[in-house]
Kinemage of the C-alpha trace (Angstrom):
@kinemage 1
@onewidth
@group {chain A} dominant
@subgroup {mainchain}
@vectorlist {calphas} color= white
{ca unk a 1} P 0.000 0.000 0.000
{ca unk a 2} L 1.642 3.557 -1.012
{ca unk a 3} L 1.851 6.659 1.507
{ca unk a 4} L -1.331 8.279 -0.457
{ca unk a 5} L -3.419 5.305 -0.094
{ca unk a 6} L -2.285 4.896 3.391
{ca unk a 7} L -3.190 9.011 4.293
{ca unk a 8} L -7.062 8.385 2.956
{ca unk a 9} L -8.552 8.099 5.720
{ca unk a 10} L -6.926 10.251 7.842
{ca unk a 11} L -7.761 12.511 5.191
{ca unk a 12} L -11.174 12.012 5.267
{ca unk a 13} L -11.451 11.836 9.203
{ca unk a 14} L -10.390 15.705 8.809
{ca unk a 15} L -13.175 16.228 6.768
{ca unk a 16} L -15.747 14.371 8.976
{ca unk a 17} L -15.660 11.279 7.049
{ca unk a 18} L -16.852 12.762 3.883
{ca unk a 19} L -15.206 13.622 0.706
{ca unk a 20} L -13.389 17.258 0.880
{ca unk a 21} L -14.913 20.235 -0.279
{ca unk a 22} L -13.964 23.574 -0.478
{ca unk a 23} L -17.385 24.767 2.128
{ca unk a 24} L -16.553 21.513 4.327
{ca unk a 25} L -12.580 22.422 4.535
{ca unk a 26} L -13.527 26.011 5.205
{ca unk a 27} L -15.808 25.058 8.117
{ca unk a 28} L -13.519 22.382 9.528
{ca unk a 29} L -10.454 24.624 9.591
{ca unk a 30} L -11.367 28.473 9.395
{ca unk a 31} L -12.536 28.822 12.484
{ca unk a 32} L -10.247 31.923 14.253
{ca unk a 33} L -9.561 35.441 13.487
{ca unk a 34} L -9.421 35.986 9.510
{ca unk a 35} L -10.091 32.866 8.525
{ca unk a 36} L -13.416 32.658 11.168
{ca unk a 37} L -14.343 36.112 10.186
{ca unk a 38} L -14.252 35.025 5.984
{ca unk a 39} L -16.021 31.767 6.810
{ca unk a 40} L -18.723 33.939 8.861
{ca unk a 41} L -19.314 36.705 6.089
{ca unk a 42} L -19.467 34.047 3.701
{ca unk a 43} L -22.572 32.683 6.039
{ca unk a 44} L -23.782 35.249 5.960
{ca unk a 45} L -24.144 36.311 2.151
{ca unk a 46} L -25.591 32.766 1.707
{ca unk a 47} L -28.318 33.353 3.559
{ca unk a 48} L -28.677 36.966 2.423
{ca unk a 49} L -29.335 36.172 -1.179
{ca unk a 50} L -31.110 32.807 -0.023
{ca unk a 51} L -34.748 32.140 0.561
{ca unk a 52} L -36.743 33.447 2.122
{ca unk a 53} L -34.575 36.598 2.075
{ca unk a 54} L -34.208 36.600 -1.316
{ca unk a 55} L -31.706 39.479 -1.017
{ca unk a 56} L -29.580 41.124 -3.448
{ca unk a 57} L -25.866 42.050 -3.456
{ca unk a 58} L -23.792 44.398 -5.224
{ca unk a 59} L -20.095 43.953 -5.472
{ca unk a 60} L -17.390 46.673 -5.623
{ca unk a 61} L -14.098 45.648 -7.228
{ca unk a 62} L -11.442 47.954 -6.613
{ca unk a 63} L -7.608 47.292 -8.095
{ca unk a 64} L -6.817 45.324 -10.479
{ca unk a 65} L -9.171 42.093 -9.555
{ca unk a 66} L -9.348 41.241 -13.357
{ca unk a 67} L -6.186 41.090 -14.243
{ca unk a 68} L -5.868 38.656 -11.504
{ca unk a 69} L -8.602 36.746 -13.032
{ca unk a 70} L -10.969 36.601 -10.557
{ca unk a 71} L -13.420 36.371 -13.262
{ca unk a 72} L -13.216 32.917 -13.017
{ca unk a 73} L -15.181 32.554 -9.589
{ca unk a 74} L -17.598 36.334 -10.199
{ca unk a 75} L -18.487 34.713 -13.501
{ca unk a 76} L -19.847 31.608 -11.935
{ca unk a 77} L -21.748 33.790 -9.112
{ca unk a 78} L -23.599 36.172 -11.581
{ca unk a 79} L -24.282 33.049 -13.444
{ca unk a 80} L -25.843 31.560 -10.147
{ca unk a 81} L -27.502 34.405 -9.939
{ca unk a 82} L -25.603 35.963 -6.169
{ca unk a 83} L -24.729 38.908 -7.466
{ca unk a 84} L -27.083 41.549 -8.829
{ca unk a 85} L -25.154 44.899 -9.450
{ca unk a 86} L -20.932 45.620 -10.174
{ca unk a 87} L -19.487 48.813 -9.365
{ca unk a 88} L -16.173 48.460 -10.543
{ca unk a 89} L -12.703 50.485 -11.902
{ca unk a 90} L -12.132 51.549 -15.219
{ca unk a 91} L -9.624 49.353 -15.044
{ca unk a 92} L -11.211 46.283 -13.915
{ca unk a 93} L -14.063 46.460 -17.000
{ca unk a 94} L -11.484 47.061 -19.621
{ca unk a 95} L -8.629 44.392 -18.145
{ca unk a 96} L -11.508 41.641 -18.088
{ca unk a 97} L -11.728 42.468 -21.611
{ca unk a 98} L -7.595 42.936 -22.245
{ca unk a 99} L -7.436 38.933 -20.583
{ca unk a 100} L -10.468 37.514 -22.803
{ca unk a 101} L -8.613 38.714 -26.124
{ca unk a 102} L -4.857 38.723 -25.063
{ca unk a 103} L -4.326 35.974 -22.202
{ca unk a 104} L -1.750 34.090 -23.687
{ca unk a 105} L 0.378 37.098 -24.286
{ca unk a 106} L 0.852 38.309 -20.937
{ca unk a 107} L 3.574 38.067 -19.505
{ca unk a 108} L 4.188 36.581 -15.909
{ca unk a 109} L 7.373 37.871 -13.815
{ca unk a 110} L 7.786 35.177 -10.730
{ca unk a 111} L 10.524 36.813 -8.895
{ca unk a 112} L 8.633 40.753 -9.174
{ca unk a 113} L 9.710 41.716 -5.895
{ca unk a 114} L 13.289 41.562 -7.003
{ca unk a 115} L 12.843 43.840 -10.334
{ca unk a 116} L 15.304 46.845 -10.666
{ca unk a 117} L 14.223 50.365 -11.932
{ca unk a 118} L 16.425 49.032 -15.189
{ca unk a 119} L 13.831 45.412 -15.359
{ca unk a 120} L 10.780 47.471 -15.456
{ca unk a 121} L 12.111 49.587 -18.350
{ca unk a 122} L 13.214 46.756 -20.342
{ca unk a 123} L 9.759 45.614 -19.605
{ca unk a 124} L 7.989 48.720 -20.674
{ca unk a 125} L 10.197 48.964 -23.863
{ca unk a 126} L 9.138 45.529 -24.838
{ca unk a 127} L 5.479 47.298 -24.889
{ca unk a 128} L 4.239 45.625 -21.336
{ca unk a 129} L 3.000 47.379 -18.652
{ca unk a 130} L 3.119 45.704 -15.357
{ca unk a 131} L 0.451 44.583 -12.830
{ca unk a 132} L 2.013 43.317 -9.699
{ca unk a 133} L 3.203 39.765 -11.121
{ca unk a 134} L 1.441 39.934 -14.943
{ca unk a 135} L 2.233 41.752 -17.360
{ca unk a 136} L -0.142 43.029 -20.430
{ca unk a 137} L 0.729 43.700 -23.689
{ca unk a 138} L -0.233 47.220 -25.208
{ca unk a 139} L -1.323 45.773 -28.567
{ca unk a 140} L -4.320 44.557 -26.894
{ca unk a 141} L -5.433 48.023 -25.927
{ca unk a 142} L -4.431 49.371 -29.692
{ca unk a 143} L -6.661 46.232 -30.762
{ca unk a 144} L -9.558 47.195 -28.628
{ca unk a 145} L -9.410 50.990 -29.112
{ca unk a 146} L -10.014 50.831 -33.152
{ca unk a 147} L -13.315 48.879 -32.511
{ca unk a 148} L -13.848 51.394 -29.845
{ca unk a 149} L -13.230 54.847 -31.858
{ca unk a 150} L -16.035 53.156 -34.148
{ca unk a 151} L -18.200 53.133 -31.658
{ca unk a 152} L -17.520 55.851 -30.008
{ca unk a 153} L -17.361 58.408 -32.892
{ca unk a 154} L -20.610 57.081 -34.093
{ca unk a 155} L -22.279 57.711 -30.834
{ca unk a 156} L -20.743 61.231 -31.025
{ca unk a 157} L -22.225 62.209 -34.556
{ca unk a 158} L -25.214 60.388 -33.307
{ca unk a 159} L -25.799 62.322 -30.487
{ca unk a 160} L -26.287 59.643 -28.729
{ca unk a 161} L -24.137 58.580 -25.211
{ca unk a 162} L -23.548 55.045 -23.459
{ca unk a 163} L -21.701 54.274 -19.784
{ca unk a 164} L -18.051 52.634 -20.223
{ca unk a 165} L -19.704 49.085 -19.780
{ca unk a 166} L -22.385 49.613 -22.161
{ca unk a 167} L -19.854 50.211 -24.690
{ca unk a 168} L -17.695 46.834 -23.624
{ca unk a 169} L -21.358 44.753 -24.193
{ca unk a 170} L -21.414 46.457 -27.403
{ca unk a 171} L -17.848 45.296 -28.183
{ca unk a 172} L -19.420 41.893 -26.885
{ca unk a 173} L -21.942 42.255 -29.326
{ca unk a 174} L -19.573 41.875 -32.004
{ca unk a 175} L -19.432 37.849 -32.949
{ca unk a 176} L -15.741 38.544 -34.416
{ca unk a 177} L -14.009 39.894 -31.518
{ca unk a 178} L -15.168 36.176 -30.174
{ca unk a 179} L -12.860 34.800 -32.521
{ca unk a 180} L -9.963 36.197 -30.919
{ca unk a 181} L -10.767 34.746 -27.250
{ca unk a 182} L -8.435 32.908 -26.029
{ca unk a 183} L -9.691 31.961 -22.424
{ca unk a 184} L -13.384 30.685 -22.355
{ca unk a 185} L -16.091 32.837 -22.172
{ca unk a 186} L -17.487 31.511 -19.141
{ca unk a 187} L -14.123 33.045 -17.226
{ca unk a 188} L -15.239 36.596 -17.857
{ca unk a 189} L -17.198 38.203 -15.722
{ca unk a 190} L -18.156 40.995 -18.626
{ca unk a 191} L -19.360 38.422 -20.445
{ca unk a 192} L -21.626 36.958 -17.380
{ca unk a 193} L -22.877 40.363 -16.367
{ca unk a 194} L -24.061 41.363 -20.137
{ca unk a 195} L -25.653 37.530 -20.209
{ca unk a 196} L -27.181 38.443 -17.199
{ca unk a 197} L -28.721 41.890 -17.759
{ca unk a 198} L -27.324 43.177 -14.667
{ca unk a 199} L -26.398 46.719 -14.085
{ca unk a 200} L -22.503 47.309 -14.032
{ca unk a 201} L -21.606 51.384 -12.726
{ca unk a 202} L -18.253 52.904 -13.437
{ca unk a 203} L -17.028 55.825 -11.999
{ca unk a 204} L -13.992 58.006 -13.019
{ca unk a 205} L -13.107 56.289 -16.394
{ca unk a 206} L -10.601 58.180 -17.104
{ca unk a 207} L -8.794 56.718 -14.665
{ca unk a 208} L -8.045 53.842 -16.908
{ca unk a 209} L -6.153 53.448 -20.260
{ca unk a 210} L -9.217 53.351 -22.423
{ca unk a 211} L -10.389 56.187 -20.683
{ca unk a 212} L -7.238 58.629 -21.522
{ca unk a 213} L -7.320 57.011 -25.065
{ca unk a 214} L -11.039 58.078 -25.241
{ca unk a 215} L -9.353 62.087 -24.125
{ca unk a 216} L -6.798 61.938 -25.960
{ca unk a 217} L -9.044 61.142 -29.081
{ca unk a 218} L -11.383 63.795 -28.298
{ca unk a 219} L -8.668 66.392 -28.077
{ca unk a 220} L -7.657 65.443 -31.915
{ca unk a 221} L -11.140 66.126 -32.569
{ca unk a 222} L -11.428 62.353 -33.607
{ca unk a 223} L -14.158 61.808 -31.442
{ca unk a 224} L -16.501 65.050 -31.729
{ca unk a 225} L -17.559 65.548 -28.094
{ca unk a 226} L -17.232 64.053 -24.522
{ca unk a 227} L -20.905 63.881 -24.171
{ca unk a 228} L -20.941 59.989 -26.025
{ca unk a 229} L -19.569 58.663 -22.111
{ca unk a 230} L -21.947 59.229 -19.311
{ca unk a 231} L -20.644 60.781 -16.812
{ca unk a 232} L -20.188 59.571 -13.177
{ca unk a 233} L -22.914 61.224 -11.822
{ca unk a 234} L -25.263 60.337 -14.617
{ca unk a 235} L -24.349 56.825 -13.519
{ca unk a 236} L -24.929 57.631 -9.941
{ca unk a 237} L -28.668 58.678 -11.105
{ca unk a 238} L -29.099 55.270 -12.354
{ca unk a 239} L -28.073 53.600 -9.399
{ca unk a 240} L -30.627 56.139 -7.754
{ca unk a 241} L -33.071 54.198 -10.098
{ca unk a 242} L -31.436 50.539 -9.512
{ca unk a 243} L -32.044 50.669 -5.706
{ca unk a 244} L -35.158 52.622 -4.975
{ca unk a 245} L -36.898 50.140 -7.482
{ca unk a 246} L -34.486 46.754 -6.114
{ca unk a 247} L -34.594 47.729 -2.126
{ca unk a 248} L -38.720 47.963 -3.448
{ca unk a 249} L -38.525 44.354 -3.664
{ca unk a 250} L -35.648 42.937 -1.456
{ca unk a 251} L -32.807 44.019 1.195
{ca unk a 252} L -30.095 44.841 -0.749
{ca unk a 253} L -26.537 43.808 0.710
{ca unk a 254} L -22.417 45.172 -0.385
{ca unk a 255} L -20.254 43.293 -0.962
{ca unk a 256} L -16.756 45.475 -1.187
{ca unk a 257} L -13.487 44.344 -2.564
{ca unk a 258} L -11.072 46.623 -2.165
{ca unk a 259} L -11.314 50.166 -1.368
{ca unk a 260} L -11.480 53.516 -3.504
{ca unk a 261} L -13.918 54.738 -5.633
{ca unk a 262} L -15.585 51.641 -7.111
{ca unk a 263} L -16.765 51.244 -3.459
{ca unk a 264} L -17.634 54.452 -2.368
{ca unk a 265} L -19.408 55.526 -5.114
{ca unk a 266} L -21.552 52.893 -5.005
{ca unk a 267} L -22.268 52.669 -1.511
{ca unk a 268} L -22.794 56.605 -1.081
{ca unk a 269} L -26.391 55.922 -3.045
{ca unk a 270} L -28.198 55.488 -0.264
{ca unk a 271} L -27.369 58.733 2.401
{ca unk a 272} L -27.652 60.327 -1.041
{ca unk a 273} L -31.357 59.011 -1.568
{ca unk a 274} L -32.095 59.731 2.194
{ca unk a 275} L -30.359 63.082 2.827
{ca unk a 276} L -30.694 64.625 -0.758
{ca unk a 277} L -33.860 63.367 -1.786
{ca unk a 278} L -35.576 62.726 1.362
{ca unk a 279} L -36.416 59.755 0.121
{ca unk a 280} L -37.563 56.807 2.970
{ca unk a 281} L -35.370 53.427 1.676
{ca unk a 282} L -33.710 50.692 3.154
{ca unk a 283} L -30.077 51.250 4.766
{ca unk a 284} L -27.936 48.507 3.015
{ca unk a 285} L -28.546 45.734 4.810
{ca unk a 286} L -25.529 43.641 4.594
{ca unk a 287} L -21.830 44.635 4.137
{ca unk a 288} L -18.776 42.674 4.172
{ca unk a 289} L -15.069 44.268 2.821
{ca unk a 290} L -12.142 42.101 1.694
{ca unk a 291} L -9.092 44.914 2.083
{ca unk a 292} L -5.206 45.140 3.364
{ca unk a 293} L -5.445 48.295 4.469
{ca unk a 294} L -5.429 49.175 8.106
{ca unk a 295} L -7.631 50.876 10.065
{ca unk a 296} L -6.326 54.513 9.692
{ca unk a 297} L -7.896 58.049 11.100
{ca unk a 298} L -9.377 59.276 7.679
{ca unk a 299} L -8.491 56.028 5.756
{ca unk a 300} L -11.587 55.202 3.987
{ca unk a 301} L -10.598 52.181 2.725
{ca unk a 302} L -9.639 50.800 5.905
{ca unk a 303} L -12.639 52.155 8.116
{ca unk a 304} L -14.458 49.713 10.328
{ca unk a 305} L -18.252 49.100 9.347
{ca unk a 306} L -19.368 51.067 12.421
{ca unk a 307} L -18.138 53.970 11.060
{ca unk a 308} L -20.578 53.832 7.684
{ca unk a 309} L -23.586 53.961 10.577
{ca unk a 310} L -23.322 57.246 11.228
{ca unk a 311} L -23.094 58.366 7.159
{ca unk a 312} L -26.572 56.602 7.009
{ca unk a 313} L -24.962 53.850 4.754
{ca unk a 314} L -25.254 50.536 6.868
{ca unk a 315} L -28.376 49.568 9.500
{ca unk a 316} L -27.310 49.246 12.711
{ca unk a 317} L -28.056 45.365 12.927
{ca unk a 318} L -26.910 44.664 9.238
{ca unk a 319} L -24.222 41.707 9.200
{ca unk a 320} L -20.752 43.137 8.944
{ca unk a 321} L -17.927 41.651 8.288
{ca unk a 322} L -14.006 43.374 7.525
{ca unk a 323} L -11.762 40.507 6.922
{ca unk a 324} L -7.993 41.954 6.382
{ca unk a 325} L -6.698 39.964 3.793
{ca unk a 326} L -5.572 39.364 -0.214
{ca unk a 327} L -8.961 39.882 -1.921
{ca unk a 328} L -7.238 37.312 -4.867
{ca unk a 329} L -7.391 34.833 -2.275
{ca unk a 330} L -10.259 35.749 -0.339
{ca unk a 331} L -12.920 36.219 -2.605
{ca unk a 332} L -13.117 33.166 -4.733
{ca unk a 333} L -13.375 30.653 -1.398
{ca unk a 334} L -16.108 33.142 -0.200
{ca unk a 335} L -17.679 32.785 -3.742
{ca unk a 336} L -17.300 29.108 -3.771
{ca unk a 337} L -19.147 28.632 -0.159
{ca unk a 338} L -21.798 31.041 -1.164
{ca unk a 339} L -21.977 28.315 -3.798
{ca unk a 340} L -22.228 25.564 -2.253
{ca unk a 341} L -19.059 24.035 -3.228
């Protein structure tokens, strides 16, 4: 009998006798500090979107949570139908996009810790631009901004005007593009959300490449006006929309990854709806934030949950959770408990 065969059911005695899974591992084993507090929010959110709740959740992303291909796991959630609403980075709509198209040429740099000042500019000069340990090639976003100019220019002389993400499920729309994928479609959460029909928000796109390409274009009077991209606050007046007719229906829970403004854009709807409009809606009534950033005096991203109470943002007996962690690691066993898996 070999070591493996002879480790079975030891194996399985850590599982409670049944076959592993990733929910069964996670409530064997996380059961202290971070690990307990993941394991609880993910609880939590299960029930929250569950019967007879039937809640809904919007999820921030903040960073660069596409590039690191979380995708994979938010995919299979909007799929399952968990989460309802994105707000998300410039960045993170266009780099789901930049891995569908370009994935196998990126470039991966194990040891990135170690790069000199002299690595990275050999990198950028062999037309990469770095993201932590991955590495994506700028003919992708050349590739993607000539079917964008289209688009864009015809909404211009059109009169006409889309968010950021409506034009990336317009880009969808385009059967050819598909020929150039070279991860499945399934791994994208773009793809999932515009399958879907749910709502994705994003604020300040020009903080994102396709967003200064967009500028830049519209200074050489190649695009004719700015007016074709809604604006951040016309987004915020379809949230407005979004939750006064969603928190109609259900409790309507956050789900943050990250901080910055993917997060508090989104999650400022509400005091907005209350203080601004006078308008009598639901607090959000779940929150949970995956974020490495410490609690700080005037740190948003690392404030405790308490603090949103006061801002009229969270109810005072909504589940909250603030697990300090790597979201890339984080999220997708939260996703895969909320699951089932």
């Amino acid at each position: 009998m070999t070591e493996v065969q002879q480790s079975a059911p030891s194996q399985r005695a850590a599982f409670g006798g049944h076959a592993p899974s990733i929910s069964r591992f996670m409530e064997q084993h996380y059961r202290h500090f971070n690990a307990r507090e993941m394991l609880a929010g993910a609880k939590a959110y299960r029930e929250f979107v569950a019967a007879p709740n039937n809640g809904r959740m919007l999820v921030s992303l903040a960073g660069a949570m596409s590039t690191g291909e979380l995708g994979i796991s938010l995919a299979a959630m909007i799929r399952a139908g968990k989460v309802h609403a994105i707000s998300c980075t410039a960045a993170n709509l266009e780099e789901d996009l930049f891995n569908l198209v370009a994935h196998d040429e990126y470039k991966i740099v194990e040891d990135w810790r170690a790069l000199s000042a002299a690595d990275e500019l050999a990198l950028r000069d062999q037309g990469f631009n770095r993201v932590t340990d991955t590495c994506i090639p700028e003919t992708v976003m050349r590739h993607l901004e000539r079917r964008l100019l289209n688009l864009w220019t015809d909404a211009a002389d059109k009169g006409e005007a889309y968010t950021p993400a409506e034009y990336m499920f317009r880009l969808l729309d385009d059967t050819e593009l598909h020929q150039h994928f070279q991860v499945p479609a399934e791994n994208s959460w773009m793809v999932a959300a515009k399958e879907m029909g749910i709502p994705v928000f994003v604020p300040g796109y020009e903080d994102s490449t396709l967003g200064n390409i967009f500028a830049a274009r519209v200074y050489e009077g190649k695009v004719a006006n700015h007016s074709c991209v809604l604006s951040g606050t016309a987004q915020m007046e379809r949230l407005i929309h979004w939750y006064e007719a969603s928190s109609a229906e259900s409790p309507i829970g956050f789900y943050q990854i990250g901080g910055g403004i993917a997060g508090d854009f989104a999650i400022c709807v509400v005091p907005l709806m209350i203080q601004d409009l006078k308008l009598d809606v639901p607090l959000w009534s779940y929150f949970c934030q995956i974020s490495d950033a410490s609690t700080s005096y005037g740190g948003y991203s690392g404030a405790v949950p308490n603090e949103k109470i006061t801002w009229y943002k969270l109810d005072e007996h909504a589940p909250k959770f603030m697990i300090q962690s790597d979201a890339t690691i984080v999220a997708p066993l939260m996703f895969a408990y909320v699951m089932g898996w």
